[in-house]
C-alpha positions as CSV (number, residue, x, y, z in Angstrom):
1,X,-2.9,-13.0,-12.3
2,X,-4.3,-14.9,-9.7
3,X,-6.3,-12.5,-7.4
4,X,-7.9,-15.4,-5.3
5,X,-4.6,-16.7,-4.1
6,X,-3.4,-13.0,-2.9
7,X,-2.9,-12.8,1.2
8,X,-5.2,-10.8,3.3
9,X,-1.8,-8.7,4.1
10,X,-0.9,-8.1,0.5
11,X,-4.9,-6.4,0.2
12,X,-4.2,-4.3,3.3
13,X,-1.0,-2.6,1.5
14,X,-2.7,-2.3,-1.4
15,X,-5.1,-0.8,-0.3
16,X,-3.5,1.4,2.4
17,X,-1.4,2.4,-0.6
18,X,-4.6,3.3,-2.9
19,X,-6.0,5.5,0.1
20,X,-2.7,7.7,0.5
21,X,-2.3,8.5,-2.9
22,X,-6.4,9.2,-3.2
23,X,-5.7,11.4,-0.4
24,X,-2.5,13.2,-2.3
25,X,-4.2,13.6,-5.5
26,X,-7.1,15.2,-3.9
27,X,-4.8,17.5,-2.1
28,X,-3.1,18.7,-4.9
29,X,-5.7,18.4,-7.7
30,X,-8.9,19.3,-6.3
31,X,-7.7,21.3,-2.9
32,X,-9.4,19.1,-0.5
33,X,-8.3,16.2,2.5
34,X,-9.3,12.9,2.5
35,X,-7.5,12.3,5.1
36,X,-7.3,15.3,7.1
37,X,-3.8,16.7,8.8
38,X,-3.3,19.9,10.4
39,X,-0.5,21.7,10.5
40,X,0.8,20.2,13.3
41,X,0.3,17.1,12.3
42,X,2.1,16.8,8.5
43,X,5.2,15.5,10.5
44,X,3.3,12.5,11.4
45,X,1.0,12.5,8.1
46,X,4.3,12.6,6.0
47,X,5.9,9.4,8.5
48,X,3.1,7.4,7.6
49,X,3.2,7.8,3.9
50,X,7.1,7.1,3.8
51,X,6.4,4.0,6.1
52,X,3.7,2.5,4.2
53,X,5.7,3.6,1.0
54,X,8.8,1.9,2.3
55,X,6.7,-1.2,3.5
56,X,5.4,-1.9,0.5
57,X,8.4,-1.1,-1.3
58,X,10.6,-3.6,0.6
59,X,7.6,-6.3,0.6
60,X,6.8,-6.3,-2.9
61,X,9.0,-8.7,-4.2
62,X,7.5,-11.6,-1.7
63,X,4.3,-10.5,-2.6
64,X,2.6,-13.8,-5.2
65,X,-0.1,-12.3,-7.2
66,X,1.1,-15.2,-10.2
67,X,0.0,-19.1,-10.3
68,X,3.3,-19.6,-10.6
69,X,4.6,-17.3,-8.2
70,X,1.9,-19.1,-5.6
71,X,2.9,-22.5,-6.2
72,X,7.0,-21.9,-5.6
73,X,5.8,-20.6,-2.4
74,X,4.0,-23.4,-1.6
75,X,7.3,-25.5,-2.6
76,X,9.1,-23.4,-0.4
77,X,7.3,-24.1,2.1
């Protein structure tokens, strides 16, 4: 793995994804919000977990962590 070579955008989902599912095991696990939602707002709290899910789903693929992953993109390019 090449952690140097990773995009600032790749850390961002990474980390966005790390934070929801911190948050989700604390729910469930421990009985206590990381990042709070009230009841009327789980509609939007469950939208943003399926959209960063989703992103990071449909990104992953394009996503270099690899030397060699990193250098076909630069041939790409």
């Amino acid at each position: 793995m090449n952690l140097k070579g990773v995009s600032k955008s790749v850390w961002v989902r990474a980390i966005a994804l790390f934070l929801v599912l911190v948050n989700l095991i604390c729910i469930e696990f421990f009985g206590f919000q990381i990042i709070p939602f009230a009841e009327t707002e789980i509609y939007e709290g469950v939208s943003i977990v399926v959209v960063t899910t989703v992103t990071i789903w449909t990104s992953w693929k394009n996503n270099s962590f690899t030397k060699k992953a990193q250098h076909a993109d630069r041939f790409l390019e």
